[in-house]
N, C-alpha and C positions, 0 to 999 in steps of 0.2 A: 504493500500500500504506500503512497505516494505522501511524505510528508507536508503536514500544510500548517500556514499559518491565520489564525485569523484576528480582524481589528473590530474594535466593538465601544460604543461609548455606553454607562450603567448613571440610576441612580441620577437620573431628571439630569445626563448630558455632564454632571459634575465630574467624573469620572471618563479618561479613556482608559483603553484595557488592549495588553495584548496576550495570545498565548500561543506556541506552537509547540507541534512536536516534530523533533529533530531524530529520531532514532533511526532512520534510516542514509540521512547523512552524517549522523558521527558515527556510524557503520562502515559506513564507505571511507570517511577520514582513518579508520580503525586499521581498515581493509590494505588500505593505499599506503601507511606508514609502520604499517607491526608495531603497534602501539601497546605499551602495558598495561593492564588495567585501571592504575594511577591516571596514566598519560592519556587515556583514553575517559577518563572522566574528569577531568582539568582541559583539557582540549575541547571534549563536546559542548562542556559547560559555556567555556568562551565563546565556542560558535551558535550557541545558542541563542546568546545574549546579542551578539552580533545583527544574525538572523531578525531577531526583533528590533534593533536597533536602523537595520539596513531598510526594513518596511519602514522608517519614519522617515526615510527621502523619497523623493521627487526622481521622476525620468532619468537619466541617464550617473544620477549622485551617488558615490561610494563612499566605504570607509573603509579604515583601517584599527584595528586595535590591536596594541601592544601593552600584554602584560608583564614586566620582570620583577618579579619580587626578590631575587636573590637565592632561589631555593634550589634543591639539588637538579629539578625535573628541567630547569632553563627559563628562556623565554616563551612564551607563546603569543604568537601573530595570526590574528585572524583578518580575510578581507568581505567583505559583503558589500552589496547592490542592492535597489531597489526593488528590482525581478524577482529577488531569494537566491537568488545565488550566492555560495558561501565556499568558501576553502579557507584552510588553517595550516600550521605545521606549531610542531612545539621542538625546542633543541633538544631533547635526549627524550627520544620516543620509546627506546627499553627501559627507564630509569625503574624501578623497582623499591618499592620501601621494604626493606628487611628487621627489621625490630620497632616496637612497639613503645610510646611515649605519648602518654596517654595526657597531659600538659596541651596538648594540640592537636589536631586533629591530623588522618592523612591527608588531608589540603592542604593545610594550612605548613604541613613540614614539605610535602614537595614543593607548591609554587615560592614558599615564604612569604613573608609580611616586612620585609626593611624593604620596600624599590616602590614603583613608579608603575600607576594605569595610565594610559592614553591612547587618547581617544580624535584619528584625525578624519575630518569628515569634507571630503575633494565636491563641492558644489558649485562647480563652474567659476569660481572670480581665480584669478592669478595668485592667491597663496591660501592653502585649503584651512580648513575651521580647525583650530588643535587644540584640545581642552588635555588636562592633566593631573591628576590627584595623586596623592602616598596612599599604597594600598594600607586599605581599614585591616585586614583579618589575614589575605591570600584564600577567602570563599568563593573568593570570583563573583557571588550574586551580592553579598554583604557590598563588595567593594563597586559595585555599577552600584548599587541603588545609592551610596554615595558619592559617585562620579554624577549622578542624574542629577541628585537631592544639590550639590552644593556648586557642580560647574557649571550643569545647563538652567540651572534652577527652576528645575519641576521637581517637587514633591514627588517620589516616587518608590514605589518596593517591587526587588527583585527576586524572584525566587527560579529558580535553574538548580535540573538534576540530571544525575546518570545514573543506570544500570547498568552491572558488567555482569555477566553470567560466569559459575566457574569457569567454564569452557573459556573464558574473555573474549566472546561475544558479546554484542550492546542487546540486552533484553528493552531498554527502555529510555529515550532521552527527554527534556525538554523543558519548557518553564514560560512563567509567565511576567510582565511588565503591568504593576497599574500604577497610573499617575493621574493624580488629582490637579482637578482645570483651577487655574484661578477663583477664588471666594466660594471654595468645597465648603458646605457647612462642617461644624467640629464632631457633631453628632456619626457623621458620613463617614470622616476618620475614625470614629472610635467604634463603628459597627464595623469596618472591613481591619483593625487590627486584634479586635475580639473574633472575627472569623478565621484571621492566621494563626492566631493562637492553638487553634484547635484542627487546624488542616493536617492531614496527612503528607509525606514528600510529595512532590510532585513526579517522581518517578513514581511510587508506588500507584499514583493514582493512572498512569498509566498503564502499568503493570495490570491494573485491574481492567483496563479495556476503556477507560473514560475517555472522551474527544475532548481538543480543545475547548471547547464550546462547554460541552459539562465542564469542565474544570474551571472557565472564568465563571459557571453560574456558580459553582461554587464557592469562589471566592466573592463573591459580588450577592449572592440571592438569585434563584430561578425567579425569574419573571422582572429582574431587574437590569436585563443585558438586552440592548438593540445592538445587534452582529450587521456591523457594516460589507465585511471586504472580507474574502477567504484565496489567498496566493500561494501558489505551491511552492516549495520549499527545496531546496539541492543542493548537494556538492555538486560543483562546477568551478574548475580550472578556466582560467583565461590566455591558458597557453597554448601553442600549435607546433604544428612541425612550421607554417609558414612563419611564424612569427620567430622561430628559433633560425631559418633560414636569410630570413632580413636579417637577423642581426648578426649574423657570420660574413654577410653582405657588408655588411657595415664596417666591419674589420679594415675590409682593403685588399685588392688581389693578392699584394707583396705576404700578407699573413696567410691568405686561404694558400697560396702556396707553400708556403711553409710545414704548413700542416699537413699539406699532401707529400711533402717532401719528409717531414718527420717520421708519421703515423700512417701517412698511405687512406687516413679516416676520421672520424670525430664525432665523440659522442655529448649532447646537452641532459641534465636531467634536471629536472623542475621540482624546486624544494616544495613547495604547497601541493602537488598532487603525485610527486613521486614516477612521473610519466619519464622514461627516456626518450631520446631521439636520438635516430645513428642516421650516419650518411656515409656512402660506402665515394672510395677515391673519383667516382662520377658524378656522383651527387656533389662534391667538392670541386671536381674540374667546372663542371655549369655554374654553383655559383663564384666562381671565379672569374667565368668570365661573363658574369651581371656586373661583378665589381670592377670591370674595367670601364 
């Protein structure tokens, strides 16, 4: 089944609301990087949030988030579009927690808590939007719904989960965004932070078979969610063999020769989706002589 997202405004328009489920694209990021089940629920998390993030542009606008808190598992980089298209990579996709220190969480000891969220968003002017905060926790959702709450200044709570199955297959991913519109009454806040109190993960509510949709009535009140907008959801690379071909172009004959004179060959591979590209001593002779 086809991951999707949808948008919704609750609660007399006071409220927007997002939720999706991503379990079949952090499948596929899982898939694409041999990821550990750490790495694979710190990664889906981010693209999750991403995901949601990416539905709040317009036409042709992206971002990018970069989280480094300092932790053993690395960086993690996600990019997302307005489509739903999503790719990620994290730097040490085996990383592995091997003993227990209970002080912390495993989140919070892979990604760590000393570095830097940020959050750049490319919507067409000449230097793209870059907001930036000291991560709260290393939760990844703790630390967006403070990246929301204090850079972009929306009120907001984030909640984002993963399942890893023994086997470290993704049984379950996903999560949700709601953000209170300007002159929320206080009653409004104090009814949807008495409903998170008593929610279950948002994986497990997955797990159990709920859609998006039940999930923000959940959090929101059945009968208090008008569901505007419902956008499929994907891992999707923005790379090609064309585009890794211009840019060998781009080199210059004197290099593409080179290479044919070293290697005889040349291979790209694409850190966000893991994809290779070869080109055999012909495919390097042609573009060589593009580059003349």
């Amino acid at each position: 089944m086809q991951d999707y997202l949808v948008k919704a405004l609750a609660l007399d328009n006071q409220v927007r609301a997002y939720a999706v489920n991503t379990t079949v694209t952090v499948g596929e990021a899982h898939r694409r990087h041999h990821l550990s089940p750490i790495a694979s629920d710190a990664l889906g998390r981010a693209m999750t949030v991403s995901a949601m993030l990416g539905a709040m542009l317009k036409d042709e606008e992206n971002l990018t988030i970069k989280i480094a808190g300092g932790g053993p598992i690395g960086t993690i980089i996600v990019d997302a579009n307005a489509i739903g298209d999503v790719r990620g990579l994290v730097t040490n996709p085996q990383f592995q927690l091997d003993f227990n220190d209970h002080e912390y969480s495993d989140m919070q000891r892979a990604v760590g808590r000393n570095g830097m969220l940020t959050v750049s968003k490319d919507v067409g002017l000449k230097q793209p939007f870059m907001g930036q905060i000291p991560l709260m926790s290393g939760e990844i959702g703790e630390d967006f719904t403070s990246y929301l709450t204090n850079s972009e200044q929306s009120p907001s709570v984030v909640r984002v989960g993963v399942l890893v199955n023994p086997d470290n297959t993704i049984q379950a991913a996903g999560g949700f965004i709601i953000q209170l519109m300007p002159g929320a009454d206080d009653e409004i806040i104090n009814e949807i932070e008495e409903r998170l109190k008593v929610m279950a993960p948002i994986n497990a509510m997955i797990t159990k078979g709920m859609t998006t949709e039940q999930i923000l009535e959940q959090v929101l009140g059945v009968g208090n969610v008008k569901f505007l907008e419902r956008m499929p959801i994907q891992f999707q690379c923005q790379c090609s063999k064309e585009r890794v071909s211009n840019a060998i172009v781009s080199l210059g004959s004197e290099e593409i020769h080179d290479m044919i004179q070293t290697d005889g060959q040349a291979e790209a591979n694409c850190q966000f989706c893991n994809e290779t590209y070869r080109f055999t001593k012909e495919d390097l002779e042609e573009l060589k002589e593009a580059a003349v």
